[in-house]
N, C-alpha and C positions, 0 to 999 in steps of 0.2 A: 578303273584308274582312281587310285588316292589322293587325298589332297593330300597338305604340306601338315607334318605332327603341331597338333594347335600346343603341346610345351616346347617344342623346336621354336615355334613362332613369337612364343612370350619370352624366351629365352633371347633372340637376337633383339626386339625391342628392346629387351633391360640393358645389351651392351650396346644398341642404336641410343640411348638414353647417356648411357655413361661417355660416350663420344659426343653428346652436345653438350653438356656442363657437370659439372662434378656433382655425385649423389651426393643430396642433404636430409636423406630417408631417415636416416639415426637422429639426427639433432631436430629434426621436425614431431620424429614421433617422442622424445624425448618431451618438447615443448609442449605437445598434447595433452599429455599425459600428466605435467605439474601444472596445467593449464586446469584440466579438469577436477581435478586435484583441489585448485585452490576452491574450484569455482564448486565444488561441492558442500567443501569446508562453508564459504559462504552464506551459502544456501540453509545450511544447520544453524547456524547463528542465526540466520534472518529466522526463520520457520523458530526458530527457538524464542528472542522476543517477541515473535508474535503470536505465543501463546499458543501455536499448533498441536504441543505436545505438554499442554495445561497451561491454566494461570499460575499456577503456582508453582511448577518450572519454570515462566518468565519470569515471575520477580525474582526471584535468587539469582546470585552471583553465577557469572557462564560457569567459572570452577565451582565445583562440589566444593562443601565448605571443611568437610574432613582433609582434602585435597592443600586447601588453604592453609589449615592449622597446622597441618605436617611440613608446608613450607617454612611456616612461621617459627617453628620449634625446631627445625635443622637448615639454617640460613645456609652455611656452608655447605652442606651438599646441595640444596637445590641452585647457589650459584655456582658448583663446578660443574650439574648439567648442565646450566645454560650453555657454560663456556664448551664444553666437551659438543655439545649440540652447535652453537656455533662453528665451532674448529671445524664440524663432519661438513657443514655445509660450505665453510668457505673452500674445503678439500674438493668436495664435491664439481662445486662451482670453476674454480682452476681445472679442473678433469676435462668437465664439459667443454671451457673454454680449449683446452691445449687439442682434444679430439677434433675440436671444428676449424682450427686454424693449423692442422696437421697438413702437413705437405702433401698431394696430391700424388696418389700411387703411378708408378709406372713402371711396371713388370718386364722384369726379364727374358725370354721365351727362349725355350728347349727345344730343339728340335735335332732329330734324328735320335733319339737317346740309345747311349752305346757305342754310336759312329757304324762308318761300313766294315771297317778296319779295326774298332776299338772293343775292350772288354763291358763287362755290365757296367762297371763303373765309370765308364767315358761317356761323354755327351757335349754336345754341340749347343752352347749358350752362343745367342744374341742379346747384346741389351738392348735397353730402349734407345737409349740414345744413337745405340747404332742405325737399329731401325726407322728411326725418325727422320737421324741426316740423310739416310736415303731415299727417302720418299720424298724428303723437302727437296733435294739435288734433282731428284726426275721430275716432280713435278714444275721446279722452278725453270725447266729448260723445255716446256709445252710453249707453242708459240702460245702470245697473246698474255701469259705470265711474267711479271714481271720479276717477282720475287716469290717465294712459299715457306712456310714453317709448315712443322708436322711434330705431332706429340702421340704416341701411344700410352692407352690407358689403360684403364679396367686391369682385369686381374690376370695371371699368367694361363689359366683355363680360360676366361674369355677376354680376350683382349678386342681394344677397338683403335682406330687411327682420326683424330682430332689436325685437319688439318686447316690452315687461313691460306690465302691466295691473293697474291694485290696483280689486278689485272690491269693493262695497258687502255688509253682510253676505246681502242679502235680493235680491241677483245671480243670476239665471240665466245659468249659466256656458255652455249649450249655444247659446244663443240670443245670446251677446255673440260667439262664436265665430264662430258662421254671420254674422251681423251684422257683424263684423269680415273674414271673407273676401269675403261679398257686398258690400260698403259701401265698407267705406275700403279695404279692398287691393286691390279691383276697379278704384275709381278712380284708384290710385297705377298700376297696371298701364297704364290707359288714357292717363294722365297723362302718362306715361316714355314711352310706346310701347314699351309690354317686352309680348313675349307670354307671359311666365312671370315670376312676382318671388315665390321661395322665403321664406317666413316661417315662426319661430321665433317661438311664445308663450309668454312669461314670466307666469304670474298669480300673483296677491300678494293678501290680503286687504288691505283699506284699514283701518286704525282711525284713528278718527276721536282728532284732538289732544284731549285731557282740557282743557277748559276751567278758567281762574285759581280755587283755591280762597278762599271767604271768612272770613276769621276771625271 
């Protein structure tokens, strides 16, 4: 008897990961990377005044001084790279920003492609939002729930289901759980044709809206 394929098992963590909060893998390793970057750059300055690489490379200007004279002798190009060098970062910098504060994917899912009845070109899309209000809808009518949202994520090959729950106060929380994997995420699975759909639960007590007071 085999165990379970250990890239089967790295692979549903990475979409059990994307069902608890949204990957920041890009913009982390991004920040690493000009992190280290700077912190290099540093390092050669400091090691540079202090004479690591001679005294007589300390005393001189950081720039070469042929470096300098050629600044000094074509003003105008060297302030159109500044500015060109500028432009590319502040380019940059907007990139990075609109990448990180991009709307959060949630994929469409195919299923049946073709249809039972259809040509190659037919296929049976879900979207997300469909499949979301239906998991919210089952799940929100588990006794002990009060209310449910559901968001599906990740990517249309691996999708996961991001779900919150505001339970009642007198809730059994082990029993909505099981009840919530056996019930509705079983049938969301069936549903998709997915043989795996990674879910993330949110629980929330529910309090009930204070009713209008009487004078």
């Amino acid at each position: 008897m085999t165990g379970p394929d250990p890239r089967t098992t790295t692979a549903l963590r990475r979409r059990a990961a994307a069902a608890i909060a949204r990957s920041t893998v890009g913009e982390r390793t991004l920040a690493v990377v000009v992190g280290l970057l700077l912190l290099a750059g540093g390092c050669l300055v400091a090691l540079l005044c202090y004479g690591v690489f001679g005294t007589g490379r300390a005393s001189r200007p950081l720039l070469d001084p042929m470096i300098v004279d050629a600044l000094r002798t074509q003003p105008l190009v060297a302030r159109f790279a500044a500015i060109v060098g500028g432009l590319l970062l502040a380019v940059l910098g907007l990139v990075w920003a609109a990448h990180a504060l991009r709307p959060e994917r949630r994929p469409d899912l195919v299923i049946d492609p073709g249809g039972p009845d259809g040509g190659p070109d037919t296929s049976i899309v879900v979207s997300a939002a469909a499949a979301a209000e239906a998991v919210a809808a089952q799940a929100a009518a588990l006794p002990g729930v009060g209310r449910a949202r559901a968001r599906l994520v990740g990517t249309e090959a691996a999708p996961a289901m991001r779900v919150t729950l505001w339970l009642a106060d007198d809730a059994d929380v082990r029993d909505v759980l099981a009840r919530l994997d056996a019930e509705v995420l079983a049938t969301a699975r069936a549903s998709l044709g997915l043989a795996d759909l990674p879910a993330a639960v949110r629980l929330e007590l529910d309090h009930p809206q204070p009713g209008p007071r009487v004078a």
